[in-house]
C-alpha positions as CSV (number, residue, x, y, z in Angstrom):
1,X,22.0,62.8,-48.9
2,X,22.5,60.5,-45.9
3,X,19.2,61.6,-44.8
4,X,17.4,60.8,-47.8
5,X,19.0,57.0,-47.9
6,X,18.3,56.8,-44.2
7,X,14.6,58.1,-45.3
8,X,14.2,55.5,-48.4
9,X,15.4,52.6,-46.3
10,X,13.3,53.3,-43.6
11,X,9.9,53.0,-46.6
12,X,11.9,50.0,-48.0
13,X,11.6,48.9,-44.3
14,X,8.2,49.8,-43.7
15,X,7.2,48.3,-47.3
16,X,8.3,44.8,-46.1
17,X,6.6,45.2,-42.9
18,X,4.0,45.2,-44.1
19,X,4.0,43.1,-47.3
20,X,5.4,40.0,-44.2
21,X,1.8,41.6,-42.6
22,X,-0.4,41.0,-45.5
23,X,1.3,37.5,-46.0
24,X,0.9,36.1,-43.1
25,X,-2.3,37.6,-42.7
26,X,-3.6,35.6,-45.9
27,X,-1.9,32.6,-44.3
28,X,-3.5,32.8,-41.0
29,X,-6.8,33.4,-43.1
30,X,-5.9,29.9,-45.2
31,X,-5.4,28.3,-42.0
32,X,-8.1,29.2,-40.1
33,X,-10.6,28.5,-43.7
34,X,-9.2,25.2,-43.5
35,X,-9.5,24.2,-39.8
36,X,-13.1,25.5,-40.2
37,X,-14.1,23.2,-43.5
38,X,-12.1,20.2,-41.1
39,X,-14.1,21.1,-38.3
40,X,-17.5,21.1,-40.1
41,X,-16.9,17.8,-42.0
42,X,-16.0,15.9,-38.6
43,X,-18.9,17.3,-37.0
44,X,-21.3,15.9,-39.6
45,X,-19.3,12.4,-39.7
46,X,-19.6,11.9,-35.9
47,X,-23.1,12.3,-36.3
48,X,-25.0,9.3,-34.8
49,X,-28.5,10.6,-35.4
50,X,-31.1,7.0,-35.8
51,X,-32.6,9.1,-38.8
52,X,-31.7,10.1,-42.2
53,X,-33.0,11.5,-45.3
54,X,-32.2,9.9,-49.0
55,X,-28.6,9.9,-47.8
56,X,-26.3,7.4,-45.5
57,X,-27.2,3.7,-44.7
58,X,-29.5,5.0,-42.5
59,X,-31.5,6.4,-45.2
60,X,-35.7,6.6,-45.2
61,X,-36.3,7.3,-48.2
62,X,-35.1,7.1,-51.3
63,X,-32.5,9.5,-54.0
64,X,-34.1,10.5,-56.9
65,X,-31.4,12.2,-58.5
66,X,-27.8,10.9,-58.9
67,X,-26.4,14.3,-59.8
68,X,-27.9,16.0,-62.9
69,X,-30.4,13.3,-64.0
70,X,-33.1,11.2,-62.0
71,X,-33.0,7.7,-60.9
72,X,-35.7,5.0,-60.4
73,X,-36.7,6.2,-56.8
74,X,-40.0,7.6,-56.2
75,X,-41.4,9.3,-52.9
76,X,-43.8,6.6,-51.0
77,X,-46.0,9.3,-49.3
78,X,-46.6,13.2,-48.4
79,X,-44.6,15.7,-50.8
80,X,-40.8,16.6,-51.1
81,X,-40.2,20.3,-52.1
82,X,-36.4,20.6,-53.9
83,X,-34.3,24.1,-53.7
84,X,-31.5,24.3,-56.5
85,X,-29.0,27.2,-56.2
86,X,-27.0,28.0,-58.9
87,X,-24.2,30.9,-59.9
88,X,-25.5,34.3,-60.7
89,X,-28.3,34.6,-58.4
90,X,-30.1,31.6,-60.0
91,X,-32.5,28.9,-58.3
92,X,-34.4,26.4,-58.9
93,X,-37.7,25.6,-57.1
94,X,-39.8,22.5,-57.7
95,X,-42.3,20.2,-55.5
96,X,-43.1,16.6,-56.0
97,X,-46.7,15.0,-54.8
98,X,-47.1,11.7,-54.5
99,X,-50.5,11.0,-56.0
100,X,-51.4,7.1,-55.6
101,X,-49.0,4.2,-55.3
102,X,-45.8,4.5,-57.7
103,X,-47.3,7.9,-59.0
104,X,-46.0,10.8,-58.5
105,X,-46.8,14.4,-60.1
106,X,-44.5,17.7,-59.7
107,X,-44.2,21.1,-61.0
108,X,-40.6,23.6,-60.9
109,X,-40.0,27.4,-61.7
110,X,-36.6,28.5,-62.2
111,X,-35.7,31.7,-61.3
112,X,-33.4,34.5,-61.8
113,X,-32.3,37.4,-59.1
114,X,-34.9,36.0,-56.1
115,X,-32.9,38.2,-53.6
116,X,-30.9,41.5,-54.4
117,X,-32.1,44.9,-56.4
118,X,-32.4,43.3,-59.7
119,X,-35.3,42.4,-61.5
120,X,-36.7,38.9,-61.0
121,X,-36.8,37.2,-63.6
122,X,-39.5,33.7,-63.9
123,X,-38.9,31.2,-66.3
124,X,-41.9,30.8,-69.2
125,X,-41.3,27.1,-69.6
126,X,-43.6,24.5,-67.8
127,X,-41.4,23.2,-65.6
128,X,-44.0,19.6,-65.8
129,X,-42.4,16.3,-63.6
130,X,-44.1,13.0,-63.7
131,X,-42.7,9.9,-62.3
132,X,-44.1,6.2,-62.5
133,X,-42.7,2.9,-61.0
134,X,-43.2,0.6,-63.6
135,X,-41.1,-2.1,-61.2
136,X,-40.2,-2.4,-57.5
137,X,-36.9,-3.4,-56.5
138,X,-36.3,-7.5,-55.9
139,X,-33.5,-9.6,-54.9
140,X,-33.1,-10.5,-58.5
141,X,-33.6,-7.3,-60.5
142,X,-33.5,-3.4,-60.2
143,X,-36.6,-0.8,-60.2
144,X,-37.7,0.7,-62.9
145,X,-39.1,3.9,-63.4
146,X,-40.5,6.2,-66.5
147,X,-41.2,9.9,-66.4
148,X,-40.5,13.0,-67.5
149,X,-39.0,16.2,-66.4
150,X,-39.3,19.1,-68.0
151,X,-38.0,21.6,-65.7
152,X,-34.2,22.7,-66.9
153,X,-30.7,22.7,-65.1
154,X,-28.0,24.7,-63.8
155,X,-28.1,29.0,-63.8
156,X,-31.2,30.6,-65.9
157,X,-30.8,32.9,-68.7
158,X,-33.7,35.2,-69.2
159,X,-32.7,36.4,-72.9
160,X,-32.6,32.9,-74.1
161,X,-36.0,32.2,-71.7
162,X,-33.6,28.4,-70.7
163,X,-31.8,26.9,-68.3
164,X,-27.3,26.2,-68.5
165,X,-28.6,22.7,-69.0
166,X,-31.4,21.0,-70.7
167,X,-34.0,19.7,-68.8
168,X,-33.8,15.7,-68.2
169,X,-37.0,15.5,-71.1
170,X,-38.7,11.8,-71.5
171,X,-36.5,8.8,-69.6
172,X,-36.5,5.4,-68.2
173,X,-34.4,5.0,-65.3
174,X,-33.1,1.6,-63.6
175,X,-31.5,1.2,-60.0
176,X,-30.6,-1.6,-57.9
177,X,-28.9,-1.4,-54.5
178,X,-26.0,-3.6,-52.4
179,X,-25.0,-4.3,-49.1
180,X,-21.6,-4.7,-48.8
181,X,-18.5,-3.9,-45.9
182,X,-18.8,0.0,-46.7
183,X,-22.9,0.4,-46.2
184,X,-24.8,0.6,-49.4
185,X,-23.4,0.8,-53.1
186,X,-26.4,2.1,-56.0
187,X,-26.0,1.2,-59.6
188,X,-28.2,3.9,-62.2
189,X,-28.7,3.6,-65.3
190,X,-30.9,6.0,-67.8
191,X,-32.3,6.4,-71.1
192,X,-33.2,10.1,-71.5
193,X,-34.8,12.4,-74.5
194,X,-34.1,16.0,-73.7
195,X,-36.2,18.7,-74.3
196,X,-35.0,22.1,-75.6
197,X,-36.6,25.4,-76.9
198,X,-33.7,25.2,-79.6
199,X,-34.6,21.6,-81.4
200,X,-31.2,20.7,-82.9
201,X,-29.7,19.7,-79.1
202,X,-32.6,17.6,-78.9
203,X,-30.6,14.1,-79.3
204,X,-31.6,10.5,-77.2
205,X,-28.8,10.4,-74.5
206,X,-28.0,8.0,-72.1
207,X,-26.2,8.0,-68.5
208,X,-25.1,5.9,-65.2
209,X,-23.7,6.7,-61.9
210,X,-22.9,4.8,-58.7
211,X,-23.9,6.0,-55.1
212,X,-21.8,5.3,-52.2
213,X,-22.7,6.1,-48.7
214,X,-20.1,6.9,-46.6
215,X,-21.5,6.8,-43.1
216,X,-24.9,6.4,-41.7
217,X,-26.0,10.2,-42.9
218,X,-24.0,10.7,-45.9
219,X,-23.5,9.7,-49.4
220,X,-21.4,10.2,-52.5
221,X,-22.8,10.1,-55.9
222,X,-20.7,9.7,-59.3
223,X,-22.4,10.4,-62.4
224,X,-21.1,10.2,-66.6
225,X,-24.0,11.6,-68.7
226,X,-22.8,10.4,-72.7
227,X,-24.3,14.6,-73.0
228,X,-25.6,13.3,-76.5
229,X,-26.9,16.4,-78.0
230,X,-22.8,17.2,-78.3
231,X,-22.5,13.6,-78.3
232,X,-24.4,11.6,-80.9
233,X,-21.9,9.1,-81.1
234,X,-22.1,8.4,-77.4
235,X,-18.0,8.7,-77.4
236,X,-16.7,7.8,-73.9
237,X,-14.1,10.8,-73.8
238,X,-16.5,13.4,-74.8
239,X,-18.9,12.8,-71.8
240,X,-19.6,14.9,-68.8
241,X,-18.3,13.9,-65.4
242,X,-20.4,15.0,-62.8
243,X,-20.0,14.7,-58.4
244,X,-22.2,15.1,-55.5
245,X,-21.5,14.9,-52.3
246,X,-24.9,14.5,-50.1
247,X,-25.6,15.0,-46.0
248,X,-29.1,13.7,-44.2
249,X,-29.5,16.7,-41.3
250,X,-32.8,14.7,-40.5
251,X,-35.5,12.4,-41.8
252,X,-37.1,15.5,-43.6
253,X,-34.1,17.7,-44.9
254,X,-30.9,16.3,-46.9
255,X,-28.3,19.1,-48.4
256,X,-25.7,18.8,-51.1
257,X,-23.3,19.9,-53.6
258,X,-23.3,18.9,-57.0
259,X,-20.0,19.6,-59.0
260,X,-20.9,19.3,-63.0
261,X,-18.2,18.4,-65.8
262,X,-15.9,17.9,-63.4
263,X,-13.0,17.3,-66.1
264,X,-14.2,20.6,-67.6
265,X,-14.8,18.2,-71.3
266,X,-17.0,21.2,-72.2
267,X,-16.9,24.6,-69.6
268,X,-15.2,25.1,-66.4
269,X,-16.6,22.8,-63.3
270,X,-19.8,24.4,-61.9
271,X,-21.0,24.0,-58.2
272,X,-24.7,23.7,-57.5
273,X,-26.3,24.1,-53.8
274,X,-29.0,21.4,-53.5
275,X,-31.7,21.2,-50.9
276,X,-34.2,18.8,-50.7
277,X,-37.9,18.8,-47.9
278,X,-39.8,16.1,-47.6
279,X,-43.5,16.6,-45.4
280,X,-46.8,15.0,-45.4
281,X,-48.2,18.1,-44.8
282,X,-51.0,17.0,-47.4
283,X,-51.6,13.6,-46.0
């Protein structure tokens, strides 16, 4: 008897061992996760690099999205190629030319299971862009740009031959940018008529943002889409909240991550991967 309770405290023993081990293993795991993600941030904020992409006051060129939807920049010369990576082994590829001043013309694919042992999937939709600066930026007023972007959002789904979100459709964009104590503050503002394969989300919706950079490579971009296919009456509390938090690693390359519905109105927040080339490999 004495054996057995000497026997069954000794596993009780052992059990706590090493239920203390697998704690403060997932601790030290948290800790060290966390010192990393500190680590990386500082070493892109200390950055001093004289060149940047679309984001940070030290910007050469300009952002053409805000988060989901586009603003009034245009590329000024060569090309920009865009990489969007979404959940479920989903990306989005497009390429933007610039054609002749304040014209630009673009094509995008979105595709399902690039990488892995699952079938790849190709979207069927012409993913078409167009952009057109209809008015520079002045002291006095914003630009103004028209276009059209037919190439859909967020993860693909091959059954339904879409996109998680509908593409940006026809739209008129406005932007106008400050100088200020804190580098550079962007007011958007849109007009939108989405395109979808199912015509009853197909509603006029409109949407504005704010861009902030937040040292001379990187930038912070808030966006409220009114989401008026679920939306019509443009209600302020049924909008979608989106976040992006963008880095310049060099004149040519900026990285992101978009966060969408932040305040999960309609689905749980979804993270996006954004990547964005620019080249005048055709000039």
């Amino acid at each position: 008897m004495y054996c057995l309770k000497i026997v069954s405290l000794k596993i009780v023993s052992l059990k706590f061992v090493s239920l203390k081990f697998v704690s403060l293993k997932f601790v030290s795991l948290k800790i060290v996760r966390y010192f990393t993600f500190i680590f990386f941030i500082s070493l892109l904020c200390i950055s001093y690099s004289t060149f940047a992409g679309s984001a940070g006051t030290n910007f050469t060129s300009e952002t053409l999205e805000l988060v989901q939807n586009p603003t009034a920049g245009i590329i000024t010369n060569g090309e920009i190629i865009k990489f969007k990576f979404s959940g479920n082994n989903s990306i989005n590829i497009s390429g933007e030319y610039y054609l002749q001043k304040n014209i630009v013309l673009g094509y995008g694919l979105s595709i399902k299971n690039l990488t892995g042992n699952e079938t790849v999937d190709i979207s069927d939709l012409l993913g078409v862009i167009a952009r057109y600066r209809i008015l520079n930026e002045h002291k006095y007023y914003p630009a103004l740009t028209a276009g059209i972007d037919l190439l859909g959002k967020g993860e693909y789904i091959p059954s339904l031959d879409q996109n998680q979100f509908l593409p940006t459709g026809l739209y008129i964009a406005a932007s106008k940018a400050f100088k200020w104590d804190l580098g550079y503050l962007s007011l958007h503002l849109g007009v939108n008529y989405p395109v979808a394969v199912n015509k009853q989300y197909e509603h006029i919706n409109s949407y504005f943002g704010l861009e902030q950079t937040i040292t001379n490579k990187a930038s912070l971009n808030f966006e409220y889409d009114f989401a008026g296919n679920n939306n019509p009456k443009f209600e302020l509390k049924k909008g979608i909240t989106n976040l992006a938090i963008r880095y310049s690693i060099s004149s040519d390359l900026t990285v992101g991550i978009n966060m969408i519905d932040i305040f999960s109105t309609y689905n749980k927040p979804y993270r996006m991967l954004t990547m964005e080339y620019r080249s005048s490999f055709f000039r």
